[in-house]
DRENGU-272055 format. One record per residue (C-alpha): x, y, z; residue in three letters; residue number from 1. Coordinates in nm, 4 decimals. Example, Ala and Ser with C-alpha at 12.3 -4.5 7.8 and 13.67 -1.06 7.14 Angstrom:
2
+----------+----------+----------+-----+-----+
:     east :    north :       up :   r :   k :
+----------+----------+----------+-----+-----+
:   1.2300 :  -0.4500 :   0.7800 : ALA :   1 :
:   1.3670 :  -0.1060 :   0.7140 : SER :   2 :
+----------+----------+----------+-----+-----+
! end
This chain:
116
+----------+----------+----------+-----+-----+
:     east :    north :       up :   r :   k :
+----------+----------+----------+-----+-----+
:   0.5591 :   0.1012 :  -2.4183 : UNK :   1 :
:   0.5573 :   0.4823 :  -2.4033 : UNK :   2 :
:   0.3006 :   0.7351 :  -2.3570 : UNK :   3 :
:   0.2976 :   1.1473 :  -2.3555 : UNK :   4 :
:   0.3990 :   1.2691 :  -1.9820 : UNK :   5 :
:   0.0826 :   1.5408 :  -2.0462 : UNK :   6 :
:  -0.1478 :   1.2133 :  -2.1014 : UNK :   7 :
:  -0.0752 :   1.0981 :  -1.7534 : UNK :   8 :
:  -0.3410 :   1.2752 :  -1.5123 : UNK :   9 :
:  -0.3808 :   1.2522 :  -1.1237 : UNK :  10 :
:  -0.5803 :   0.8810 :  -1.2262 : UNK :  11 :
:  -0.4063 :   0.5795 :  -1.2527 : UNK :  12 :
:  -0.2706 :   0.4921 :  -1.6075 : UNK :  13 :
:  -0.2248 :   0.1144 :  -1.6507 : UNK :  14 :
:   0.1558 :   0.0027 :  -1.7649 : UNK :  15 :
:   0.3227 :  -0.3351 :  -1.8792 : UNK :  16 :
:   0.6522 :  -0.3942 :  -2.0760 : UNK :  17 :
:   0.8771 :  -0.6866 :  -2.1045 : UNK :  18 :
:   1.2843 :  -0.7234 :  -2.1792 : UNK :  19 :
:   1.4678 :  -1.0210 :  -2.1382 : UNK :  20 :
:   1.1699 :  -1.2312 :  -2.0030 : UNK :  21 :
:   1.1656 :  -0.9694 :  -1.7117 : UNK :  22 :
:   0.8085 :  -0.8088 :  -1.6862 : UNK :  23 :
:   0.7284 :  -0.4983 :  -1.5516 : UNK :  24 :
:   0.3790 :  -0.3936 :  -1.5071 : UNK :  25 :
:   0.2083 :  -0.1423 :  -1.2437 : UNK :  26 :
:   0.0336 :   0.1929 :  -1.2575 : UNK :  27 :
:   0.1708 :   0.5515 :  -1.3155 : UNK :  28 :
:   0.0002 :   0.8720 :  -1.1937 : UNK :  29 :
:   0.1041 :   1.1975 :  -1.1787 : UNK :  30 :
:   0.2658 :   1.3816 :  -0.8521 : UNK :  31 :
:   0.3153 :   1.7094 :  -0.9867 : UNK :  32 :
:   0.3856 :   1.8864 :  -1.3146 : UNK :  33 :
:   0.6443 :   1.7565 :  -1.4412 : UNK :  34 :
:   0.6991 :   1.4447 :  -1.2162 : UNK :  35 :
:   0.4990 :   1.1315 :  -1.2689 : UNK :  36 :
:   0.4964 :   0.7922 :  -0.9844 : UNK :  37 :
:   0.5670 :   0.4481 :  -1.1872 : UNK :  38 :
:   0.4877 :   0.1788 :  -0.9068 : UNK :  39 :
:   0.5094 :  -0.1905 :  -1.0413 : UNK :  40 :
:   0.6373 :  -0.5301 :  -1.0048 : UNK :  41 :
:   0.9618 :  -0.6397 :  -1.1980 : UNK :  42 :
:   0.9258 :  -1.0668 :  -1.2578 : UNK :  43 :
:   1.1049 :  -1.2703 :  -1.4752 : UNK :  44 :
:   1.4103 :  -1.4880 :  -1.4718 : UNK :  45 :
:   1.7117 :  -1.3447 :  -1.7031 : UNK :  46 :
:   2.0639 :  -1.5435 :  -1.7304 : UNK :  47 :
:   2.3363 :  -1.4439 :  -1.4963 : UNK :  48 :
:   2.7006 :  -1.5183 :  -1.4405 : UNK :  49 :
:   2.7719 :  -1.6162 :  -1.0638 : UNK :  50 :
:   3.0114 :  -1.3532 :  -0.8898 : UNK :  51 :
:   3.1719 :  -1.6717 :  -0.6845 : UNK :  52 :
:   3.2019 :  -1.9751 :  -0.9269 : UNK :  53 :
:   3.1221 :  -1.8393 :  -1.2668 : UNK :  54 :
:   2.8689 :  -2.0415 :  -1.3756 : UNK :  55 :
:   2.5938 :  -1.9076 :  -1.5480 : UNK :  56 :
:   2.3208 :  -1.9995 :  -1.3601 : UNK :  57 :
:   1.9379 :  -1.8203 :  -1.4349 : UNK :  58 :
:   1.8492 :  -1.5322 :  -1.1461 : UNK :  59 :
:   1.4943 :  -1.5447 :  -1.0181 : UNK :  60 :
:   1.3352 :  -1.1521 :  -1.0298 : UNK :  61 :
:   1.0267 :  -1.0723 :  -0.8799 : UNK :  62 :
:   1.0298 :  -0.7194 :  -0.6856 : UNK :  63 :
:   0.8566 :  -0.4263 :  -0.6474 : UNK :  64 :
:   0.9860 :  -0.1228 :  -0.7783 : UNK :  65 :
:   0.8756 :   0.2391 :  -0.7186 : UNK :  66 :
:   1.0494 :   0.5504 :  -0.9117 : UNK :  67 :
:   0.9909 :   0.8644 :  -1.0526 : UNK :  68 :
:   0.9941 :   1.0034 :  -1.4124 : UNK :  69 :
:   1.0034 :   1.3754 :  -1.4888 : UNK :  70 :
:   0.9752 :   1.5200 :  -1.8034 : UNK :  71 :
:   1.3081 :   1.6939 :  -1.8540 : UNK :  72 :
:   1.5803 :   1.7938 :  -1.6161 : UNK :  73 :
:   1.4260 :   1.7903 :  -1.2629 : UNK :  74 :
:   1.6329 :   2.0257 :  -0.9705 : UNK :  75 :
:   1.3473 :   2.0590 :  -0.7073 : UNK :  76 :
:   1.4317 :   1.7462 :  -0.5032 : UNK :  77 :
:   1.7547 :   1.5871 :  -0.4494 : UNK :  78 :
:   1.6250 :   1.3219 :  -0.1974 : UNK :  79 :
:   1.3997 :   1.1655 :  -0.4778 : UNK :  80 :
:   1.5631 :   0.8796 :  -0.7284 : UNK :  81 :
:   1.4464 :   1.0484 :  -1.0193 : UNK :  82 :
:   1.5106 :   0.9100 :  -1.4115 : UNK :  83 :
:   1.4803 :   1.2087 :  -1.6438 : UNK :  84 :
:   1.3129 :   1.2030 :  -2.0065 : UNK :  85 :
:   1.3116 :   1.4390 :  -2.2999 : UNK :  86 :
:   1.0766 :   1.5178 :  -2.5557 : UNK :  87 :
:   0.7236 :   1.5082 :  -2.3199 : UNK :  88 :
:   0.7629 :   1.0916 :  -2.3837 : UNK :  89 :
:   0.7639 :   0.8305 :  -2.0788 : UNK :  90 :
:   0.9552 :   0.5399 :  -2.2090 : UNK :  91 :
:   0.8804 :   0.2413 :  -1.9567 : UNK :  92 :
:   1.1071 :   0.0306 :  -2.1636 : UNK :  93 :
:   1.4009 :   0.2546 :  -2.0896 : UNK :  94 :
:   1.2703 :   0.2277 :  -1.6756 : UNK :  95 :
:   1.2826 :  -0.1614 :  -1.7358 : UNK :  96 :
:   1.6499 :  -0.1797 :  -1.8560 : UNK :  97 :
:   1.7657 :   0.0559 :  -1.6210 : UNK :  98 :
:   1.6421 :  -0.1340 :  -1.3625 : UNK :  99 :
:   1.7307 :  -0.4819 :  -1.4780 : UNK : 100 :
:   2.1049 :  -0.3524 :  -1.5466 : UNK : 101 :
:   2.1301 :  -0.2042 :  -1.1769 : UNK : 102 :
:   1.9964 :  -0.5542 :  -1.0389 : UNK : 103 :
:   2.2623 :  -0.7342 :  -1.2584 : UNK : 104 :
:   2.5113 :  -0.4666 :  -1.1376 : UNK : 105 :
:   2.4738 :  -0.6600 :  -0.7469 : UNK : 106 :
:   2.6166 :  -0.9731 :  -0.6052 : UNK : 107 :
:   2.4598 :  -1.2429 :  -0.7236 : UNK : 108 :
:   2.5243 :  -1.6291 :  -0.6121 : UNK : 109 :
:   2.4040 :  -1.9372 :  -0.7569 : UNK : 110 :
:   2.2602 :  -2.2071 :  -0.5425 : UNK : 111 :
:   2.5779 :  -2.4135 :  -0.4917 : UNK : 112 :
:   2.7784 :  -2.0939 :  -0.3731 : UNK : 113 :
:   2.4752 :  -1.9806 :  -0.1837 : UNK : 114 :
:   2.5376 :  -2.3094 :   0.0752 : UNK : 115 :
:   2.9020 :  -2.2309 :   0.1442 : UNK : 116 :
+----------+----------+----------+-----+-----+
! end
């Protein structure tokens, strides 16, 4: 899903994508002029290798997630986890696989690992 940055006002603007059976699904609203609020929940189960056994083993996902888009480069705040987008377009997709690769980035274990 995308939508224009200038089409997101100070109401909320309902959102929902999905990639790899991982959902993600909140509201966006606007915090200032060129930075927009995307607060959701991320659910889903995707496949994942275990970083003990190696067994692929499928990792439960069901979180929420609260970041911040601006519309081109943003410099005012370096405290803020900001994902940066050209062209005036939103791209929630692009928020969703960002997110999903950063989880997959952690330690995972799968349920026999987990009890050692």
């Amino acid at each position: 899903m995308e939508i224009l940055f200038k089409k997101i006002l100070h109401n909320d603007v309902n959102f929902e994508t999905e990639f790899e059976n991982i959902k993600f699904f909140g509201i966006a609203k606007r915090e200032s002029k060129d930075l927009v609020l995307c607060k959701g929940k991320l659910r889903g189960n995707i496949l994942h290798t275990c970083d003990r056994c190696g067994e692929e083993f499928s990792l439960l996902i069901d979180e929420d997630l609260e970041l911040f888009a601006s519309d081109g480069i943003y410099k005012k705040d370096d405290s803020l986890d900001v994902i940066e987008f050209e062209n005036g377009i939103l791209n929630f997709e692009t928020l969703l696989v960002s997110e999903v690769e950063a989880i997959k980035s952690d330690y995972h274990y799968c349920d026999n690992c987990n009890k050692i």
